[in-house]
C-alpha positions in Angstrom: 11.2 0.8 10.0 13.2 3.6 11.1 13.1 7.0 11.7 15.5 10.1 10.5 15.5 13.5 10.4 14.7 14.9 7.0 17.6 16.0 5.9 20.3 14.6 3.8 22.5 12.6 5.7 21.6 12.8 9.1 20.7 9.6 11.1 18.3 9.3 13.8 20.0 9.9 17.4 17.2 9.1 19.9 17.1 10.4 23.3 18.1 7.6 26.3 14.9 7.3 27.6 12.6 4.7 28.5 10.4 4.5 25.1 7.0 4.4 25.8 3.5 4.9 23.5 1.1 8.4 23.9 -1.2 6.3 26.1 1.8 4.5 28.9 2.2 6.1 32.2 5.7 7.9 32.8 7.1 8.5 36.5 9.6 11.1 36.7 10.4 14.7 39.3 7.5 14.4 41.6 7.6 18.4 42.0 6.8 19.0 39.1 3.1 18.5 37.6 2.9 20.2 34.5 1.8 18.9 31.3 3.2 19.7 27.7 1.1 21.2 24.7 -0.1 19.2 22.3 1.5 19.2 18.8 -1.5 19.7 16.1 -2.0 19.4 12.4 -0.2 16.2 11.7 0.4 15.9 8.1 2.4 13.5 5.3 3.6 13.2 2.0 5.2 10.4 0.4 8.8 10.2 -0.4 9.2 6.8 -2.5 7.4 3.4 -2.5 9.1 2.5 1.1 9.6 5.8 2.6 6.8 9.2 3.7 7.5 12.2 5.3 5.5 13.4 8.3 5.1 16.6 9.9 3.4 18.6 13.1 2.4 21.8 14.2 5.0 21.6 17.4 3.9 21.9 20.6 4.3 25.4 22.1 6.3 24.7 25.2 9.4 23.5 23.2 11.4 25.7 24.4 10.6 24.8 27.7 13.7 23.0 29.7 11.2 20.3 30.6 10.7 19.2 27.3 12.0 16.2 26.2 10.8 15.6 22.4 7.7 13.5 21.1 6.9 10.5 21.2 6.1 8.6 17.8 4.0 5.7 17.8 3.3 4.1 14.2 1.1 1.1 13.7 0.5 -0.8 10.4 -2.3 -2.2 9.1 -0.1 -5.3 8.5 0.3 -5.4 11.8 3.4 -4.1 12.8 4.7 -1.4 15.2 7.1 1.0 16.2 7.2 3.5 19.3 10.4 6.0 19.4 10.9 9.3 21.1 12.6 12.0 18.7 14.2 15.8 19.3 12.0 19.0 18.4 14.4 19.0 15.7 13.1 15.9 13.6 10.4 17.7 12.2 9.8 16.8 9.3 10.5 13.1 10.0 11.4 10.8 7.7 10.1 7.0 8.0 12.2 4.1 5.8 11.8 0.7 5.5 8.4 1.0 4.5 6.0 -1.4 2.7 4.1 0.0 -0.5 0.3 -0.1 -0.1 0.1 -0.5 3.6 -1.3 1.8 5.5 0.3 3.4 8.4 -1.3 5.8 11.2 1.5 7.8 13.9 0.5 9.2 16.8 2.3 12.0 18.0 2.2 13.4 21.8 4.6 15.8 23.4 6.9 14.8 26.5 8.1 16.3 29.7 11.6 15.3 31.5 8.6 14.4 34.6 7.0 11.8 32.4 3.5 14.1 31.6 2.3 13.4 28.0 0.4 15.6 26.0 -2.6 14.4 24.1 -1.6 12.9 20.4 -2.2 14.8 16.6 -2.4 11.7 14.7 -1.9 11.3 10.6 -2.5 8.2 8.1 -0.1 7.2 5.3 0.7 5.1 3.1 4.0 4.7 0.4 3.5 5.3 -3.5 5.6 4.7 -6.2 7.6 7.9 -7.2 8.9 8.5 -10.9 10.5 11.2 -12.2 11.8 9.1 -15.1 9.9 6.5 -17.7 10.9 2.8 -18.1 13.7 3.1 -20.5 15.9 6.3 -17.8 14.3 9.3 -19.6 12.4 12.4 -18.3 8.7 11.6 -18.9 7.3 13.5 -21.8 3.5 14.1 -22.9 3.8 15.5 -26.8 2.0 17.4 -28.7 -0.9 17.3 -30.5 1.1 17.4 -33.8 3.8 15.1 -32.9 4.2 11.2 -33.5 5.5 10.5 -30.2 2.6 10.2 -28.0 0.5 12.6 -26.2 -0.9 10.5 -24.0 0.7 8.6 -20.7 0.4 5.2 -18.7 1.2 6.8 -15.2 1.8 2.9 -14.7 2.8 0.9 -17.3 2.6 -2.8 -15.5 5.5 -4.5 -18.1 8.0 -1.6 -17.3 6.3 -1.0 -13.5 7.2 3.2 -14.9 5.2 5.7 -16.9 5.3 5.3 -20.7 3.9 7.4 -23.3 2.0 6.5 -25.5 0.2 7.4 -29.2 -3.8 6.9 -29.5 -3.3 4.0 -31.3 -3.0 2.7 -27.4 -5.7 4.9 -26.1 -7.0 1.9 -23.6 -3.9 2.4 -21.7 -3.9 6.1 -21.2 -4.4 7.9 -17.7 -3.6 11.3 -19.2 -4.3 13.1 -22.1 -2.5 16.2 -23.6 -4.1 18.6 -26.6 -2.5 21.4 -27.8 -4.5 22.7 -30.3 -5.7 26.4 -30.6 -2.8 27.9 -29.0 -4.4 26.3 -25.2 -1.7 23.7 -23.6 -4.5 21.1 -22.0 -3.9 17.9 -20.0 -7.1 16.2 -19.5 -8.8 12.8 -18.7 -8.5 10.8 -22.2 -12.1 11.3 -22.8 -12.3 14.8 -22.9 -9.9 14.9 -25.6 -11.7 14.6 -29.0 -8.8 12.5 -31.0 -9.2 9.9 -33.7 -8.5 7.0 -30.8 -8.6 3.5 -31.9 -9.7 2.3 -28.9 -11.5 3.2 -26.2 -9.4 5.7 -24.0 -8.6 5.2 -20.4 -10.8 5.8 -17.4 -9.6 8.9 -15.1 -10.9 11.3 -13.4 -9.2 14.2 -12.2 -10.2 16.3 -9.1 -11.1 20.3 -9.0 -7.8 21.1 -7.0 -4.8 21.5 -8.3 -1.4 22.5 -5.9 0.9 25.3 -6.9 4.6 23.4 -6.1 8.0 22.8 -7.9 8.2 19.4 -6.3 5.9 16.5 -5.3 7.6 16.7 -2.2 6.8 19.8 -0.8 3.4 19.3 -0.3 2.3 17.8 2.8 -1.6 16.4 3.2 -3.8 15.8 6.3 -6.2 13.5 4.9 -6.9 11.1 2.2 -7.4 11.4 -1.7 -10.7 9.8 -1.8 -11.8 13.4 0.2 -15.4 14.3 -1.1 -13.7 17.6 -1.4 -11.5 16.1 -4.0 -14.7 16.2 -6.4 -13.3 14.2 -8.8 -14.7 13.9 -12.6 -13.7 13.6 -16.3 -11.9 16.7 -16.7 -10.0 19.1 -18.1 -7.2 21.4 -16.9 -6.1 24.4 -19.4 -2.8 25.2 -18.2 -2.3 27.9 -20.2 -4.9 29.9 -17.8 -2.4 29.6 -15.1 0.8 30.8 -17.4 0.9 34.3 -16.1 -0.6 33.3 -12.4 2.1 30.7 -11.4 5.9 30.4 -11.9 6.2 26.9 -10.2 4.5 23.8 -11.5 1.2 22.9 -11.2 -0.2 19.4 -9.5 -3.0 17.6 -10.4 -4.6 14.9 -8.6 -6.6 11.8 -10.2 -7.7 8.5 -9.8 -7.5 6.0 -12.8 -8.6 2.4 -13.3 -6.1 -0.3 -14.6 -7.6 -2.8 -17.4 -10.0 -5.4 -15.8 -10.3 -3.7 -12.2 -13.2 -2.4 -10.5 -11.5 -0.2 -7.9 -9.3 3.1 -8.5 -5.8 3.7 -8.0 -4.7 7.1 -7.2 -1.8 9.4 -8.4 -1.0 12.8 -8.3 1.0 14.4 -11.3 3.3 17.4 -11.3 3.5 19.4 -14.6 6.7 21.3 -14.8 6.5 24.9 -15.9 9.6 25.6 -18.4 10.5 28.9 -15.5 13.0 30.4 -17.9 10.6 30.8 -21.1 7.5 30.7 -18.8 6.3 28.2 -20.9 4.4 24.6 -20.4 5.7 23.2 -23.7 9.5 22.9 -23.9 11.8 21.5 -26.9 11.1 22.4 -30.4 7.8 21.6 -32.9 6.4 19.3 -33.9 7.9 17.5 -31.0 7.1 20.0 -27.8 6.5 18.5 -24.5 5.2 18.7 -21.6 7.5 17.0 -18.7 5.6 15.8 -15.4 6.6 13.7 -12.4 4.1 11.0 -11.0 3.6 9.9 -7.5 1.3 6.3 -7.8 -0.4 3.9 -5.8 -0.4 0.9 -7.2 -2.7 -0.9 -4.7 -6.0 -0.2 -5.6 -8.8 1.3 -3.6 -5.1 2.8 -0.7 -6.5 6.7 -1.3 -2.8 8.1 0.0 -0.6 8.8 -3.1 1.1 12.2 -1.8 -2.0 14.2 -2.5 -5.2 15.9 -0.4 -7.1 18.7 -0.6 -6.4 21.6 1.8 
């Protein structure tokens, strides 16, 4: 694993220092006593299936010349380990070399140049599989109502390990569901919809919150999906109540249940407001559509997909 700095193209430069966990003893200038403050409200968000994003509310005696930087200590549930000490200035910090479905916890202290620790913020994680495209290198589409080409969605189709849209004739395999009937623009759990379905839709439920961002990225979370906050239920989000209330995108969070399992994976989906026409639906009828990125878990019953409730 490693850590960087999240920014484009800067690698990690760690301080030359002895690298030690929030817990190890530290000797350093024997005049001095002090101890740092602690960094607070540690938070993540997932980047891709092998890399998160973490973050802290920073200590408040950064700017002190006895502060070194803060220690990171990250332990897997596979086992594995990694202590490093980081600059103020890798925050947010990215973590690669990941594993999918494993979860990992940090524990972040601050440090002085005399060895004193703070006490630790500490966040869990764990990778998801991002897509902003479908199986086949296209934007993924929901359409509408009216159109032939499916408006419903797989947020994991397991053949093409992507999202793939689908028509009701493959309602068993839907997570969403999008209706655009009587003017509304509505993405829903598949049995809230009232369509003609072959089959028996998918189960997903979908929880009260929604997030108001223009990428899955910028949201950072401080605890898991499977919140009771979360209250999540069959549901339906209008998203033409939020037209005039929102220029970004809106995210939704939900948990779904793949064909012959018990347990629930969890996703969280951004819908993509059209900004320019202030519109949901984009393109040209009958084949408007609604584009969305998905983040997705595709261990079942890991509640950390990029989502939380604040």
């Amino acid at each position: 694993m490693t850590f960087k700095k999240s920014l484009p193209f800067f690698l990690i430069a760690l301080f030359a220092i002895i690298i030690v966990s929030c817990t190890d003893n530290i000797t350093g200038p024997a005049d001095d006593t002090r101890t740092p403050g602690k960094p607070d409200s540690a938070k993540a968000t997932t980047k891709n299936d092998s890399t998160i994003l973490i973050k802290w509310k920073k200590s408040i005696d950064e700017k002190d010349t006895a502060f070194v930087g803060y220690i990171i200590k990250m332990t897997g549930d596979d086992n594995s380990t990694k202590i490093d000490t980081v600059k103020a200035s890798f925050n947010p910090l990215q973590v690669t070399g990941l594993k999918a479905g494993v979860i990992y916890t940090f524990d972040i202290c601050a440090l002085f140049k005399n060895g004193k620790k703070s006490a630790s913020t500490n966040i869990s994680w764990s990778p998801a599989y991002r897509f902003t495209k479908n199986g086949a290198g296209s934007i993924i589409k929901l359409y509408e109502t009216s159109s032939r080409l499916g408006s419903g969605i797989d947020a994991y189709d397991v053949a093409s390990k992507a999202p793939k849209t689908l028509s009701v004739a493959h309602a068993e395999d839907w997570t969403l569901g999008l209706d655009t009937r009587n003017g509304k623009v509505i993405i829903a759990s598949p049995s809230k919809i009232n369509y003609k379905y072959t089959g028996t839709p998918g189960v997903t439920e979908i929880s009260e919150y929604v997030y108001i961002d223009n990428e899955l990225n910028d949201t950072y979370d401080s605890q898991v999906l499977n919140n009771a906050k979360a209250n999540f239920a069959v549901r339906a989000d209008t998203l033409t109540n939020y037209t005039n209330l929102i220029k970004k995108g809106l995210v939704i969070i939900l948990r779904t249940k793949e064909a012959g399992e018990n347990d629930w994976h969890y996703a969280k989906v951004l819908v993509k407001k059209d900004e320019k026409n202030n519109k949901w639906l984009r393109g040209t009828s009958p084949n408007r559509y609604v584009e969305v990125e998905i983040s997705y878990q595709t261990k079942a019953s890991v509640p950390y997909a990029k989502a939380n409730i604040r």
